[in-house]
C-alpha positions in Angstrom: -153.7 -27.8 138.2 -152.6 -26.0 141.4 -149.6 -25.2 140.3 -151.1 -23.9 137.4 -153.7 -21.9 139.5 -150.6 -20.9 142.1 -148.5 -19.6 138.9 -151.6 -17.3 137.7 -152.1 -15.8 140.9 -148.5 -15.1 141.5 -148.2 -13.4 137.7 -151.0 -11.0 139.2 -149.5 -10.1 141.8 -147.3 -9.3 140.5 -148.5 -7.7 137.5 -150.5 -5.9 140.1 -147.5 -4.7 142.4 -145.8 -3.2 139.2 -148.8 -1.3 138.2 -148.8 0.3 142.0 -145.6 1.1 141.9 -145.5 2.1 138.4 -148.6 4.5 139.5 -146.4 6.2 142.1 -143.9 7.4 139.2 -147.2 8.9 137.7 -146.0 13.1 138.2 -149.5 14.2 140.0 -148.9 18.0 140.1 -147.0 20.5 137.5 -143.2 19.9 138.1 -139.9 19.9 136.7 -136.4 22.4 137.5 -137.8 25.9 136.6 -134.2 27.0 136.0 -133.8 26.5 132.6 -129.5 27.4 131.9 -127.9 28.4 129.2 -126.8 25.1 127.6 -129.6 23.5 128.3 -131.7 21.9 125.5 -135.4 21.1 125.4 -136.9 17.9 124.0 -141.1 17.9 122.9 -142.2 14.7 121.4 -145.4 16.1 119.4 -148.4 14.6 121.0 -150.4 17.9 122.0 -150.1 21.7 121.7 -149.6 22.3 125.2 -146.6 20.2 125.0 -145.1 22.3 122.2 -146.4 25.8 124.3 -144.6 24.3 127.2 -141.6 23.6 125.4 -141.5 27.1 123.9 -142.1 29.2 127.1 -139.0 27.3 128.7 -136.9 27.6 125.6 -138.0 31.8 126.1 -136.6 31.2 129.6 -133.2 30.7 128.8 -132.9 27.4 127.3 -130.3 27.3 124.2 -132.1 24.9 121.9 -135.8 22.9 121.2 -136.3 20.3 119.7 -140.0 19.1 118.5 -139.5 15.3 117.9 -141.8 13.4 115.5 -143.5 16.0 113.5 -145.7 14.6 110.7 -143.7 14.7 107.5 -147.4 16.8 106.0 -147.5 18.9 108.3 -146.3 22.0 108.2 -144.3 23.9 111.3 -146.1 26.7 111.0 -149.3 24.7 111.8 -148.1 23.1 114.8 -147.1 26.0 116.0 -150.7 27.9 115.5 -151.7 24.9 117.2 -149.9 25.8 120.3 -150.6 29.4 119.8 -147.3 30.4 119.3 -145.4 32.0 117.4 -142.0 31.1 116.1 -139.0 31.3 118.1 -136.0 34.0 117.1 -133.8 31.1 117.5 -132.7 28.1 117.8 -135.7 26.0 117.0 -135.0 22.4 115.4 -137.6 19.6 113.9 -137.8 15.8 113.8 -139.8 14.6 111.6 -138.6 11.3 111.5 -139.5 9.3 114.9 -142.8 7.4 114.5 -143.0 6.9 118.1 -141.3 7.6 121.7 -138.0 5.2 121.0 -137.6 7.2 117.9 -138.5 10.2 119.4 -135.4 9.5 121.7 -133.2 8.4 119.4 -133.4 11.5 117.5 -132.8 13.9 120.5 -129.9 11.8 121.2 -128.3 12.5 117.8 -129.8 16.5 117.8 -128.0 16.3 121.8 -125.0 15.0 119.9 -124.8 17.6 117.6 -125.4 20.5 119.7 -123.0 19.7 122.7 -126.4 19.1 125.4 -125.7 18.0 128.9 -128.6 18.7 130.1 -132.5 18.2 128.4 -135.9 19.2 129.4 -138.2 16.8 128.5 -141.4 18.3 127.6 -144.8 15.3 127.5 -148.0 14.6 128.8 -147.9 13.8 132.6 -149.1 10.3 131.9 -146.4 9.8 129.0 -143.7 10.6 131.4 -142.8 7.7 132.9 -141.5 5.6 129.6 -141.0 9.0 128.1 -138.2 9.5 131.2 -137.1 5.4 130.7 -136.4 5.8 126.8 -134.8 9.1 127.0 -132.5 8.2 129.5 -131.4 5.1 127.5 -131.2 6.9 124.6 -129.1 9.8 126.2 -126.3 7.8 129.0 -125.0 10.9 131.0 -127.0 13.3 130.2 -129.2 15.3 132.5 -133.3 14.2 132.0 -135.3 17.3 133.7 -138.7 16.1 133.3 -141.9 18.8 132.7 -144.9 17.1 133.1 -148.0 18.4 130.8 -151.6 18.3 132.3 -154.1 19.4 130.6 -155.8 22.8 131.1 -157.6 23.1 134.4 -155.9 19.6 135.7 -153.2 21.3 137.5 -152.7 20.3 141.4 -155.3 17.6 141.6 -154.1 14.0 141.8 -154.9 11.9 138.3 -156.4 9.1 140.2 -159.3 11.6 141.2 -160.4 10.9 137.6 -161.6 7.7 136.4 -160.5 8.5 132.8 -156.9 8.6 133.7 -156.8 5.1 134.9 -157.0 4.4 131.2 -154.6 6.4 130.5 -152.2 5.0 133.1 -153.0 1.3 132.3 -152.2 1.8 128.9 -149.0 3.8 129.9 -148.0 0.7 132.6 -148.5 -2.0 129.5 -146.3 0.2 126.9 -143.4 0.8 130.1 -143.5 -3.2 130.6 -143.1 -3.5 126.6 -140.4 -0.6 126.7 -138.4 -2.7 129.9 -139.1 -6.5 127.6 -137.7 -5.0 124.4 -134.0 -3.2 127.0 -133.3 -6.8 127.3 -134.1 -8.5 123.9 -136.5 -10.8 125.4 -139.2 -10.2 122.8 
């Protein structure tokens, strides 16, 4: 029995340690390499239309390609980008709908990356999102560049998420899908 009890309280510890360092990958503020290069693509898993706004205004900037990643297959582009309140690109804008969830939405900018000769990708998601967002990509993508831009939502910008006791949620359920995401690297599940 005390082993047993011993055992449990070192799993959450542990457990616990991970989440706090975990936390700390957490962005907290609006970040990410303004200088967007010629050359450089720009990854945006759908999951909000800031996302894809943020993902268009850098693309504007000077980056050479976008890629929205896990579209719905009935939804139209044109509505996703009303959504955003945005309007089509001149150029250069590519669609996924095929990922059903962040590996997929990796694995296809891996391929689109592949095909269009990127070294270096902005990746465009939710602040809390980035984390395993950043972890899958970079697996996904070995030697090339992850830039990450972190998406808070509108009037979130500059204060620290733990502030708000919504966002522990958030990052909870984030910290349980990044220890999934690091299980299923080595085939353990």
């Amino acid at each position: 029995m005390r082993w047993g009890v011993r055992f449990l309280g070192a799993a959450l510890a542990l457990l616990l340690a991970g989440f706090l360092a975990f936390a700390l990958t957490v962005p907290t503020a609006e970040s990410g390499d303004a200088d967007v290069r010629a050359g450089d693509g720009i990854a945006v898993p759908t999951g909000g239309a800031a996302r894809i706004a943020t993902g268009l205004a850098l693309l504007a900037r000077g980056g050479s390609r976008l890629l929205i990643t896990g579209i719905n297959p009935d939804v139209s582009l044109g509505a996703v980008l009303a959504e955003a309140g945005m309007p089509p690109p001149a150029c250069c804008l590519d669609v996924d709908r095929s990922a059903a969830d962040t590996a997929g939405n990796a694995r296809a900018a891996a391929a689109w990356a592949a095909r269009h000769g990127i070294a270096r990708l902005h990746l465009v998601t939710s602040w809390y999102h980035m984390p395993r967002s950043r972890l899958l990509f970079a697996r996904a993508l070995p030697g090339i560049t992850i830039v990450p831009h972190p998406v808070f939502p509108a009037g979130a910008t500059g204060m620290p998420w733990w502030r708000e006791p919504a966002n522990w949620r958030l990052v909870a359920v984030e910290y349980g899908k990044y220890l999934w995401a690091l299980a299923a690297r080595w085939d353990i599940l």
